[in-house]
C-alpha positions in Angstrom: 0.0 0.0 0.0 1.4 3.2 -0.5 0.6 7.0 1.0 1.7 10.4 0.2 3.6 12.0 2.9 4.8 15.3 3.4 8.2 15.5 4.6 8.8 19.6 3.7 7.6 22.8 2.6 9.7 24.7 0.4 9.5 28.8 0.5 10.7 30.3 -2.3 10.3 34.3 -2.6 11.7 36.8 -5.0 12.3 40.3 -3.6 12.7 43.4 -6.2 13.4 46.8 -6.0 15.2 46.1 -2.5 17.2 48.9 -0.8 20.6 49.2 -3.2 22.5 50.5 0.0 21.9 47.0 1.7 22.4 44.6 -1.5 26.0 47.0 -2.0 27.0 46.1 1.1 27.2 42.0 1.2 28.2 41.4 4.7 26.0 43.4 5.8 23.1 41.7 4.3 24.2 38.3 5.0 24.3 39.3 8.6 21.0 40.4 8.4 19.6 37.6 6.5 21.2 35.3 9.0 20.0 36.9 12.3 16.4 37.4 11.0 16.7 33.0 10.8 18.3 32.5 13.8 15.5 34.9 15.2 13.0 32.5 13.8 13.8 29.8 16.3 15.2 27.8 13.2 18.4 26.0 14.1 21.7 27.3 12.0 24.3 24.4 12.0 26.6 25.8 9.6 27.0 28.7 7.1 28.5 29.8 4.2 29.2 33.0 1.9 30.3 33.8 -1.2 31.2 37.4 -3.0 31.4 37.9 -6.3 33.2 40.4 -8.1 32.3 43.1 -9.2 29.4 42.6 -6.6 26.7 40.6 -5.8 26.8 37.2 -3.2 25.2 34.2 -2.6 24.7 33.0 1.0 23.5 29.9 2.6 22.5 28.5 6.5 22.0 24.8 6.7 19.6 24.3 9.4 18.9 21.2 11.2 15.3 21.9 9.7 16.8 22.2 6.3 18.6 24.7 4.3 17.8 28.5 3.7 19.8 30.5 1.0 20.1 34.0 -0.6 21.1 34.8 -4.1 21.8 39.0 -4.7 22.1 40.9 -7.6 22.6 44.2 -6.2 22.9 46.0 -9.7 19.3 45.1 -10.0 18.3 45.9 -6.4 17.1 41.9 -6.3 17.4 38.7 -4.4 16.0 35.1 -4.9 15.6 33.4 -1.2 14.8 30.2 -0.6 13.7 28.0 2.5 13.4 24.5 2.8 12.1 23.4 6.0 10.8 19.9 7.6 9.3 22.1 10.7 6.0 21.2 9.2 3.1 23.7 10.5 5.8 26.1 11.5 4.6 29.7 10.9 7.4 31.4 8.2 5.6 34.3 7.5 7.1 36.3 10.1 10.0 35.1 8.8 9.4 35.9 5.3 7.9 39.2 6.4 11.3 40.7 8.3 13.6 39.7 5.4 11.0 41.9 2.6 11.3 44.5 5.7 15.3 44.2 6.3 16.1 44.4 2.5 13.4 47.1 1.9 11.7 45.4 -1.2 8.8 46.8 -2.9 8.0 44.3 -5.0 7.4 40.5 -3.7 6.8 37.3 -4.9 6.4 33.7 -2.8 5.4 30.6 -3.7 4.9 27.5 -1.4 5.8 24.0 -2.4 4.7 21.2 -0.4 7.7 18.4 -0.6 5.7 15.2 -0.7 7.1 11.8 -1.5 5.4 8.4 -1.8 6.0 6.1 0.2 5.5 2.2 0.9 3.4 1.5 3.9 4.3 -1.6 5.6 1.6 -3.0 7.4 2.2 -2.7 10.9 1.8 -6.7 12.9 2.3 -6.9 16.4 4.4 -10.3 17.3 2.3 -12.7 19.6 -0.8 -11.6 18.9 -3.2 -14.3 16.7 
């Protein structure tokens, strides 16, 4: 027999038309990127940064709830995020809603993704029992 069970929920959101001061300045937006997560009550196990020249970064936290990554292009005052998370139920708007606020996007886009997979069920039998 096999069921559908959801294991994640991926957050994807576009922000445009952020503050250019803030996407210029690279460590200063990873640091805010990463304390708004930590904030969340997500669980940051490791980290990782990358500049690229003549600007623009790409940042990541891998939680022990999943992963949750930033991709700037400050020259068009933009960022892709994205959050994976296995905290099933948790509330990431607040989340979502203090990164728009720390990078001062106008614009804003998120889609949700439910990550499902299928799985076998075994049937459960209980030894010694006729």
């Amino acid at each position: 027999m096999n069921a559908t069970l959801k294991l994640g929920e991926h957050f994807i959101f576009d922000l445009s038309n952020c503050n250019h001061e803030t996407l210029m300045d690279s460590e200063r937006a990873y640091s805010l990127f990463a304390q708004a997560v930590r904030d969340s009550g997500l669980t940051v196990v490791d980290e990782g940064f990358y500049k690229f020249s003549p600007h623009g970064f790409t940042c990541f936290l891998l939680l022990a709830e999943s992963h949750a990554s930033l991709h700037a292009w400050p020259e068009y005052d933009y960022c892709a995020i994205d959050l994976f998370t296995c905290a099933i139920g948790k509330d990431m708007m607040p989340l979502i809603q203090r990164i728009k606020e720390a990078f001062g996007a106008d614009n804003f886009t998120l889609r949700k993704i439910d990550r499902d997979a299928e799985v076998e069920r075994i049937p459960f039998v209980m030894q010694g029992v006729s």
